[in-house]
Each structure stands twice: as C-alpha cells, then as structure tokens.
Backbone bond lengths (Angstrom), bond angles and torsions (degrees), N, CA, C in turn:
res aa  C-N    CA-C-N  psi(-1)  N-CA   C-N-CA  omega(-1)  CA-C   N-CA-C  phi
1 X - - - 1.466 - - 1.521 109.27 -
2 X 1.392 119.57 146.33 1.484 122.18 -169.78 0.880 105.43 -90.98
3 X 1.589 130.99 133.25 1.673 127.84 172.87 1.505 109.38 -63.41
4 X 1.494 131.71 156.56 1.148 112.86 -149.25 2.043 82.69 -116.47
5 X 1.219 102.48 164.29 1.920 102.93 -165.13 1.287 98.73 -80.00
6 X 1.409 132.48 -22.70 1.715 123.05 -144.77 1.437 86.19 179.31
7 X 1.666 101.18 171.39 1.758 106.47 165.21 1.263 127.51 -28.55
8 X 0.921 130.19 128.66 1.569 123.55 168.87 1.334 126.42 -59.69
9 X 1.505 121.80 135.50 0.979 123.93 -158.98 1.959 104.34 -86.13
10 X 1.451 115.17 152.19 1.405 105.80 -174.91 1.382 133.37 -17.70
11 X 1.846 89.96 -65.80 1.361 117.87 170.87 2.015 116.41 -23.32
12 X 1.333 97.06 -50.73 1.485 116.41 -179.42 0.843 116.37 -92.85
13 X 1.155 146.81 12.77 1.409 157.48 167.47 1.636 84.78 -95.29
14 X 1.071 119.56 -88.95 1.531 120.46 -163.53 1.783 114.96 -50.44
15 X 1.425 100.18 -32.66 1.696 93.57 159.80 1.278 123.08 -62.48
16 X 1.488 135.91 -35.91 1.440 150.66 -154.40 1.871 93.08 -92.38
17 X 1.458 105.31 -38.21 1.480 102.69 -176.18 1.290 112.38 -71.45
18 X 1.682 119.54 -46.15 1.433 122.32 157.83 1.776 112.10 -14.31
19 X 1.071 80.37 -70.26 1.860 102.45 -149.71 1.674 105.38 -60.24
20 X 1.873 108.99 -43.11 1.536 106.14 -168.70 1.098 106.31 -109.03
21 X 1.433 131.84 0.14 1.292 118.99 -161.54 1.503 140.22 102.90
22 X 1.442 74.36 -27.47 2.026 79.01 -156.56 1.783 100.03 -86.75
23 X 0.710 103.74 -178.70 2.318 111.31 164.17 0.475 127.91 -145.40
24 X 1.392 116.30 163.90 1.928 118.97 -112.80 1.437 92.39 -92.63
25 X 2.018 139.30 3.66 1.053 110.83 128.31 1.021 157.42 -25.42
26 X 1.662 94.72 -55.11 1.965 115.95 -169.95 1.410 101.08 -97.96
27 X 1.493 125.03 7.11 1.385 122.97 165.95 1.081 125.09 -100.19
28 X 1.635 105.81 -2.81 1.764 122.67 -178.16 1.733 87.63 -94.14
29 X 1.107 103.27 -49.73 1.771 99.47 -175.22 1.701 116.08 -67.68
30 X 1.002 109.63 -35.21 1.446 111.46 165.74 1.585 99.95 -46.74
31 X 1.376 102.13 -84.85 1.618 108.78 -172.39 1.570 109.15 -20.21
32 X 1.426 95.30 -60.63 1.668 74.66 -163.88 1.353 138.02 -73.50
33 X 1.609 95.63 -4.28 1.762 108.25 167.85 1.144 113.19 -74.37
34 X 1.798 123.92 -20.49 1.549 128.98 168.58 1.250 113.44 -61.60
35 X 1.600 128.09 -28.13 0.780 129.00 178.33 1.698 137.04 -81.78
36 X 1.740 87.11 -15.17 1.477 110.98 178.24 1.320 90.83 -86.28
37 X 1.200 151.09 -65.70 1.335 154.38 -123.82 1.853 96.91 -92.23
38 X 1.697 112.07 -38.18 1.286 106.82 -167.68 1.685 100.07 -77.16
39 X 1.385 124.74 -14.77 1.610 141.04 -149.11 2.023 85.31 49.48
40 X 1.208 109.59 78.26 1.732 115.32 143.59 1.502 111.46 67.71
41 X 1.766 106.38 -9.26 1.543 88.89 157.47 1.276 138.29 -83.15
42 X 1.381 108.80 -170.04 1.783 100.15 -173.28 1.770 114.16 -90.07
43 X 1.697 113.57 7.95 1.105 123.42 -148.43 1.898 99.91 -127.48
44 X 1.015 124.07 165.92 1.714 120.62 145.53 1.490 94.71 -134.53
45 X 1.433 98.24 173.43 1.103 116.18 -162.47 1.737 100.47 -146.91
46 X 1.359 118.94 153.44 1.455 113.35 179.03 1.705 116.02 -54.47
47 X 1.595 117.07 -34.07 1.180 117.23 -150.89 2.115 91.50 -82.45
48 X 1.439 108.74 -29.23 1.471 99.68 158.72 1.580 148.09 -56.80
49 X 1.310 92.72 2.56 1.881 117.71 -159.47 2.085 92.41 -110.43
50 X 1.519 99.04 -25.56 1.400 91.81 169.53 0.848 137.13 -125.89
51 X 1.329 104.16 42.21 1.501 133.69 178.58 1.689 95.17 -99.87
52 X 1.407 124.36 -36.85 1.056 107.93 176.23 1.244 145.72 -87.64
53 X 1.493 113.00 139.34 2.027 119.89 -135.40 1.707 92.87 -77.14
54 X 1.667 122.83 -22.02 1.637 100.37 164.74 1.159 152.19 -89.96
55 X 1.844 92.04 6.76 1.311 94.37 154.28 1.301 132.72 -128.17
56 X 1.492 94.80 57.51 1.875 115.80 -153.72 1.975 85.14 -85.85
57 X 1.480 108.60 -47.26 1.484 122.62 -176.91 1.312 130.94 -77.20
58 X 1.576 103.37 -3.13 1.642 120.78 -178.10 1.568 117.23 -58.62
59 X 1.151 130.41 137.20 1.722 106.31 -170.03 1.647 92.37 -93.87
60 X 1.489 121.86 -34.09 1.372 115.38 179.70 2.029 119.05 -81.22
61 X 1.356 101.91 22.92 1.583 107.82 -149.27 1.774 95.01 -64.18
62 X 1.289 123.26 -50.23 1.607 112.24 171.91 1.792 112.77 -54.22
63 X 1.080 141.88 -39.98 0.832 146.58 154.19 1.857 120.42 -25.37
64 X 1.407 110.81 -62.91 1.299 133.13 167.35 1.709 117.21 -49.70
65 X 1.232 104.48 -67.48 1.551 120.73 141.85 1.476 140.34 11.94
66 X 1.744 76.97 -79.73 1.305 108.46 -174.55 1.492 107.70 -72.65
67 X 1.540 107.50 -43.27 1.226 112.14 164.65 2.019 137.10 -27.27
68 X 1.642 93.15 -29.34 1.748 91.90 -161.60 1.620 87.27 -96.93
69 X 1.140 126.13 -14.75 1.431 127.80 -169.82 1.821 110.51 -92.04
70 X 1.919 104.52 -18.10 1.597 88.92 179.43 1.284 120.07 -92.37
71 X 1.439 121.82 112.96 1.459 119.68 156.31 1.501 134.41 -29.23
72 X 1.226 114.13 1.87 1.489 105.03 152.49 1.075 130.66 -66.06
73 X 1.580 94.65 -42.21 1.915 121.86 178.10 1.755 124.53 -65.50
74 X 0.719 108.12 17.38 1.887 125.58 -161.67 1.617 102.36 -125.11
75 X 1.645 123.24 13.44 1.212 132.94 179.93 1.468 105.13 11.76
76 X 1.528 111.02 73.97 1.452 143.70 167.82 1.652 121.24 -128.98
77 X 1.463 108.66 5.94 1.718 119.17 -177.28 1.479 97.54 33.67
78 X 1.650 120.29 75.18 1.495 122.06 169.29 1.452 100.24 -139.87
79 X 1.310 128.49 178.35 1.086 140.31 -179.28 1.517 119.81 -134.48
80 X 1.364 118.69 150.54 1.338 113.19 -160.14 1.557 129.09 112.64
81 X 1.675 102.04 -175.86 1.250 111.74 178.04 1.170 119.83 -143.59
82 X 1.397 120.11 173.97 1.499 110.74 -156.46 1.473 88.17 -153.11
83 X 1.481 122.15 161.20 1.751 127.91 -158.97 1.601 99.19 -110.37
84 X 1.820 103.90 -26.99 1.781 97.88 -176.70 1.250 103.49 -141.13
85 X 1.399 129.51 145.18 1.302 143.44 151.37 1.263 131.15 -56.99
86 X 1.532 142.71 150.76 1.310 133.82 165.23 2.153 89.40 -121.20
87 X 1.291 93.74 162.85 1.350 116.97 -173.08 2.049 101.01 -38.15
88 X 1.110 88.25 -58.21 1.768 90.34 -172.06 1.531 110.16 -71.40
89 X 1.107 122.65 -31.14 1.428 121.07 159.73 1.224 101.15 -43.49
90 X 1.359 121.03 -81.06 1.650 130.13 -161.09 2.123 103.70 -53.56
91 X 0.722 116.65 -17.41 1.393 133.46 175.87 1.342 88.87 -54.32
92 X 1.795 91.49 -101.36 1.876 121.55 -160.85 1.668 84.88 -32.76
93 X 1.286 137.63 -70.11 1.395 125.09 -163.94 1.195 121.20 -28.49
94 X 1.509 107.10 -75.54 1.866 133.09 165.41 1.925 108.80 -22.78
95 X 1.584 104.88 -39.00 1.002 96.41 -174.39 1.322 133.82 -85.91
96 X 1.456 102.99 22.78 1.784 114.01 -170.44 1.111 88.99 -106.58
97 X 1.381 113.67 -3.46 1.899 102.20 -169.67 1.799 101.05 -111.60
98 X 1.401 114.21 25.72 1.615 121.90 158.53 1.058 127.51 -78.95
99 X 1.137 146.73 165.29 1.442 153.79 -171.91 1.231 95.50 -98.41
100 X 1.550 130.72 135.41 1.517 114.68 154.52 1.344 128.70 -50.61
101 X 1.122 129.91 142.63 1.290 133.80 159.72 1.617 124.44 -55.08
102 X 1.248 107.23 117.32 1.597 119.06 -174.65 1.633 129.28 -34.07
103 X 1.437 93.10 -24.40 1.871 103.68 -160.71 1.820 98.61 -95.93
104 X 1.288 120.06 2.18 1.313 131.77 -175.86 1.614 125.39 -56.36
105 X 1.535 112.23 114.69 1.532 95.63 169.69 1.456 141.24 -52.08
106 X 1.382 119.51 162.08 1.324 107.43 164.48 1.406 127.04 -6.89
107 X 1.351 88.72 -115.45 1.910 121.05 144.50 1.781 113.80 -10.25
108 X 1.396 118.14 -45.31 1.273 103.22 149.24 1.314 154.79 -68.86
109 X 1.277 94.07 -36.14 1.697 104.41 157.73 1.183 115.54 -59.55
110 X 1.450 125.40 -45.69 1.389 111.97 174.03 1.183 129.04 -31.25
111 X 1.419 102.64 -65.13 1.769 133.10 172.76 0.810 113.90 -27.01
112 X 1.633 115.79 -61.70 1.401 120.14 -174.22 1.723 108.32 -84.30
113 X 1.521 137.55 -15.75 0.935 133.16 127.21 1.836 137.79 -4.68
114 X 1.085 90.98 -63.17 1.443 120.70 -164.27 1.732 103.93 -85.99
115 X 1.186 94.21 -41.04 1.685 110.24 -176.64 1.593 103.37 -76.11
116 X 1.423 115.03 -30.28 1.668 117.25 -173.05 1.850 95.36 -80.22
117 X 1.008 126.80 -46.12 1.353 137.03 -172.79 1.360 112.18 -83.99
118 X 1.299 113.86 3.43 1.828 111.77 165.29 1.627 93.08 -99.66
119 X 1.389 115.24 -49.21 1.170 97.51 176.83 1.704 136.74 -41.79
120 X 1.259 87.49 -59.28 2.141 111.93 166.70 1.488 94.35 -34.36
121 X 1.304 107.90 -49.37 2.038 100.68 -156.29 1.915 88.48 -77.89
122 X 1.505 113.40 -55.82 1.247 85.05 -171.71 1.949 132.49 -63.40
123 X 1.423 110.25 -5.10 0.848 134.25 166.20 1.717 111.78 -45.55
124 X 1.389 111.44 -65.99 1.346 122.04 169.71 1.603 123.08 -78.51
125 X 1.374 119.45 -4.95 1.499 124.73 167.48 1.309 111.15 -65.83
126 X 1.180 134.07 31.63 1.666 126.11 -162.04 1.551 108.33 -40.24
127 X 0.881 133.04 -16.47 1.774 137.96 178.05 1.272 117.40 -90.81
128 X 1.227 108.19 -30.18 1.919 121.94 166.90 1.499 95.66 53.56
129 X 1.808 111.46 56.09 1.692 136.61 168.90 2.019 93.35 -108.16
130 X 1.261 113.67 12.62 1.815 105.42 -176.97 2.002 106.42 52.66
131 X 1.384 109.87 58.25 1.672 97.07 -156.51 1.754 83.65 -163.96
132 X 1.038 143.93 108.78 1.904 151.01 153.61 1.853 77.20 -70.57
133 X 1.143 108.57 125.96 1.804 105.03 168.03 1.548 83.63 -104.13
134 X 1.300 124.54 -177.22 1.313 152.11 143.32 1.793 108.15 -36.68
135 X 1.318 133.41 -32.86 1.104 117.73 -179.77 1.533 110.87 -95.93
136 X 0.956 117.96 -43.34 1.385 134.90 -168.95 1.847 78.88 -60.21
137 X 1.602 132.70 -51.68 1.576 113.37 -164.24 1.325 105.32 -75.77
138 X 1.702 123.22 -35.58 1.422 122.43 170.30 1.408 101.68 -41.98
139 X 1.355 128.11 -61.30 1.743 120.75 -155.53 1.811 103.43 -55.28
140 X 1.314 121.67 -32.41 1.598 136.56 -137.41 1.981 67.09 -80.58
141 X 1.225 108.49 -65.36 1.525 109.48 -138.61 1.602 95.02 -76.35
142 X 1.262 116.72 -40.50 2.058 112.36 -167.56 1.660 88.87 -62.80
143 X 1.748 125.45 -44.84 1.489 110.87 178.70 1.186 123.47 -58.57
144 X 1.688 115.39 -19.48 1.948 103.12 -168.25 1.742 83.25 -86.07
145 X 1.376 117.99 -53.96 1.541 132.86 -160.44 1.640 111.08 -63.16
146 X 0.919 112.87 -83.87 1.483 109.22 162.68 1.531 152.96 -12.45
147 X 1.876 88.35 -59.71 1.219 92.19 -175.68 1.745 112.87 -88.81
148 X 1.136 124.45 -24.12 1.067 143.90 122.31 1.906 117.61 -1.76
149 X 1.056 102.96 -18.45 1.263 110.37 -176.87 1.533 120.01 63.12
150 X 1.411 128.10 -2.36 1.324 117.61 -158.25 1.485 121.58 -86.06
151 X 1.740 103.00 -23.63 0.920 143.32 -175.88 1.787 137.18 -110.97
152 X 1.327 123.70 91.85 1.458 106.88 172.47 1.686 146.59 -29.37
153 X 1.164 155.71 67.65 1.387 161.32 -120.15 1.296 108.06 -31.25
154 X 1.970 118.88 -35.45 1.423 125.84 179.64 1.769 101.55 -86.05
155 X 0.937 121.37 6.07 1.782 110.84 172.14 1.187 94.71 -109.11
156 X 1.043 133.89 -32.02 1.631 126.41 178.97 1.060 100.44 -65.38
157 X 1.554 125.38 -55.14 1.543 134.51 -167.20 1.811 97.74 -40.55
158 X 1.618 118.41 -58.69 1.513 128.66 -138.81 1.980 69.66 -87.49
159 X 0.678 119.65 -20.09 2.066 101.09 -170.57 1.569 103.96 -78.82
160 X 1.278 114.34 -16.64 1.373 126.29 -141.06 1.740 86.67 -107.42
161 X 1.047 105.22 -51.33 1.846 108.57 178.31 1.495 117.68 -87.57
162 X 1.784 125.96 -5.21 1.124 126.40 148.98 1.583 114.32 -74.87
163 X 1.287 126.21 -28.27 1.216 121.41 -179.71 1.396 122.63 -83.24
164 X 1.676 100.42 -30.66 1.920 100.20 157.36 1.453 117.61 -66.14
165 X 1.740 120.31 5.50 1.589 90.72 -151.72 1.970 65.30 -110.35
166 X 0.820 123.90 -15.28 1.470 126.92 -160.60 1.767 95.84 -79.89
167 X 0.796 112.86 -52.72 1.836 131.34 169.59 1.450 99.80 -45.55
168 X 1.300 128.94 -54.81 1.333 142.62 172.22 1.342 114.89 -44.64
169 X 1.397 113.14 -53.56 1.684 126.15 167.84 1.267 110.76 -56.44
170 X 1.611 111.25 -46.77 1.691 96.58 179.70 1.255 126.08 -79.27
171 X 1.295 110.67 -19.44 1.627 118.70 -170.88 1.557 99.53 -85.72
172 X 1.025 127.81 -64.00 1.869 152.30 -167.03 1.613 97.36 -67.14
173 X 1.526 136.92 -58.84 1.478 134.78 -145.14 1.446 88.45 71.77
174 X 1.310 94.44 -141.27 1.727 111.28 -138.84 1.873 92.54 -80.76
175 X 0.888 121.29 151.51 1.702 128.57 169.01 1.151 120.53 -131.46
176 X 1.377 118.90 150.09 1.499 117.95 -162.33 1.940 101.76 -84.51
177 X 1.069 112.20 -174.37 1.414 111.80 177.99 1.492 109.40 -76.19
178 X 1.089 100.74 -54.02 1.874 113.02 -170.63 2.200 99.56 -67.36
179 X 1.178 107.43 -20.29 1.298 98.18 -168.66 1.842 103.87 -76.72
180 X 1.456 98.79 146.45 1.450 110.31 169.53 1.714 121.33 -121.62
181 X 1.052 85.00 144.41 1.711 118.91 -172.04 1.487 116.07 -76.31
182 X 1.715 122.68 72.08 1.527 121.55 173.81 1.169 121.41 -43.71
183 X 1.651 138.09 -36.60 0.940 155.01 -172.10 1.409 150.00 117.99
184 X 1.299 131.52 -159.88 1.561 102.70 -163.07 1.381 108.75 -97.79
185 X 1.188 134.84 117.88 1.156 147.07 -156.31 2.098 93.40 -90.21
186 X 1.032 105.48 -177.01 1.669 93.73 -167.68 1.831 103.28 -95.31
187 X 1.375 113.62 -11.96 1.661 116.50 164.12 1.078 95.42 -63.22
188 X 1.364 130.35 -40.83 1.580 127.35 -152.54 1.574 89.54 -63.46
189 X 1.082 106.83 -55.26 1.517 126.30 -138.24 2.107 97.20 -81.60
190 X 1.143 114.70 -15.78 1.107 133.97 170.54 1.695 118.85 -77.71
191 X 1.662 102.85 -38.03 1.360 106.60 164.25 1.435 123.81 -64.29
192 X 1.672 121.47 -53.79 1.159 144.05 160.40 1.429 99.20 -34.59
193 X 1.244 128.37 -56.94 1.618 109.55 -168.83 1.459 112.02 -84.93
194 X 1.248 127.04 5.24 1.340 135.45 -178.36 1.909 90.19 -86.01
195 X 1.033 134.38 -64.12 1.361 157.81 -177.89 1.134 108.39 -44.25
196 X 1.579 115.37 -56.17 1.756 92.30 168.68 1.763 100.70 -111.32
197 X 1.341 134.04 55.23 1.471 131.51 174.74 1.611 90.00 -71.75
198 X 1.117 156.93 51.65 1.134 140.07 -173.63 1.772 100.86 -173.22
199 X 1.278 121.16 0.94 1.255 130.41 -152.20 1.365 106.02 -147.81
200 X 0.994 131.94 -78.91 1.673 132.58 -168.69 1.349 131.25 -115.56
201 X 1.300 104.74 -44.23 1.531 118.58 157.80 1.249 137.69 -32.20
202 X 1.292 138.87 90.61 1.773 125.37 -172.24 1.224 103.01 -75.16
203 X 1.539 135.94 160.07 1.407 134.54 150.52 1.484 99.43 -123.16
C-alpha cells in the first residue's frame, strides 16, 4: 500500500471508509494522530507506538504493537511482518478494534465475529507459525497476572497451563495421558469462543 503524501483527498476518504468502516470524520481524526505519532512522516515505525504514555502500563502492550506491524492483519491473506506502516495500513488495523454496527445481519455479525477473533489469535501467535503453543499463552497470562502485581509469576504460570489444558479438552475431547498438546490452532480457538460467546468474549 502507498503511503499517502498529505491529507487524503475525498476520493480516499470514501475509499478507506468503504474498506474499514470508519467516516471520513473519524478518518480525518485518525490521520492526524498518524501524523502526531509518525512526527509528520508518511510511515510509523514500532519505536513510535512506544512513545505512547497509554500504553507505557499495558501488560499486553508489545503484543498490541505487534499487532499494527503483522501482515495477517491488513486483510491481504499474507503472512509476516513488516518494519513500517503507511496510513491505510495503520487504519485496516485500528479497524478490528470497532464495535459492529447495530443494523447488521446475522451472517454478518458472524463475519465480523470471526474476523475480531482471528485477529485476538493472531495477536497472541507472536511467531505467526498459525499455533498459541503453551509458551506464547504462559507469556499472555504471567504479563496480564503478574505484572499487575496480583499474582506471583509461578501462580500465573499454573493458571496459564490449567487453562491450556482446559482448551485442550475442548478442542481435542478426551486425551490419552502420554499424548501432548502442540497448541491452539485457530479452529481450536474458534471452538473456545463459541463456549463462552455468551460469557467473556466482547464482539
């Protein structure tokens, strides 16, 4: 995607609104926080994402991060990562983090369902192998739990590997003793959100 030279011109406003949702209000206001955050280039870069003081306290904030930089997230079916952003990149990202719109079909909500919860998983794939292993979910939970203070690093640890083994039950059924658990693959992770869609999950 081409970084764009200056404000966007109408035309691109109403294409960008197409695509993410947002309007061409909240795409003028976006912009110009891209512009604060890049200091006026046409690009961001990771080291601009931690410059900012609200998510200095985030326990998942590399995680989040990491998020605007993975090419999965750029609804382009690619893989990978990338070192800088252009404006519409940083957009399509922003835009997984909208609320659906109220007037939505069935079948659409799903979509966008499904589309909010690929994101979440790739969120926690930090290896972008399509795979949450057991460590990658240990890190998610000792950082929210832990650092947080509420929690010792080894009680987070044991919450963190009861909750993969529980994921395991829903995804797998029954497992033998000797068998081991690679991890939650994104069906897995699709079952799990079916299970508590009524409970924990926001869409």
């Amino acid at each position: 995607m081409g970084a764009l030279q200056s404000l966007p011109a109408q035309q691109t406003y109403i294409d960008l609104a197409e695509k993410t949702g947002f309007s061409c209000e909240q795409i003028r206001v976006l912009h110009k926080r891209f512009k604060q955050l890049s200091h006026n280039e046409e690009t961001l870069r990771r080291d601009d994402f931690y410059e900012i003081p609200d998510l200095e306290c985030n326990p998942i904030r590399s995680e989040i991060i990491g998020a605007f930089f993975d090419r999965r997230n750029f609804k382009q079916s690619v893989d990978g990562t990338v070192e800088e952003i252009s404006f519409e990149e940083f957009l399509v990202v922003m835009s997984h983090f909208r609320p659906p719109p109220l007037d939505m079909t069935e079948e659409q909500r799903e979509n966008v369902r499904r589309e909010k919860l690929r994101f979440l998983f790739n969120m926690h794939d930090t290896d972008n192998d399509g795979t949450i292993t057991l460590e990658e979910y240990r890190h998610v939970v000792e950082e929210l739990l832990s650092r947080s203070g509420a929690l010792e690093k080894e009680t987070a640890k044991s919450i963190a590997d009861a909750a993969m083994l529980e994921v395991a039950s829903i995804s797998m059924g029954h497992m033998e003793p000797d068998e081991f658990y690679e991890g939650i693959t994104f069906e897995h992770f699709l079952k799990v959100g079916k299970q508590n869609k009524h409970h924990s999950i926001p869409y």
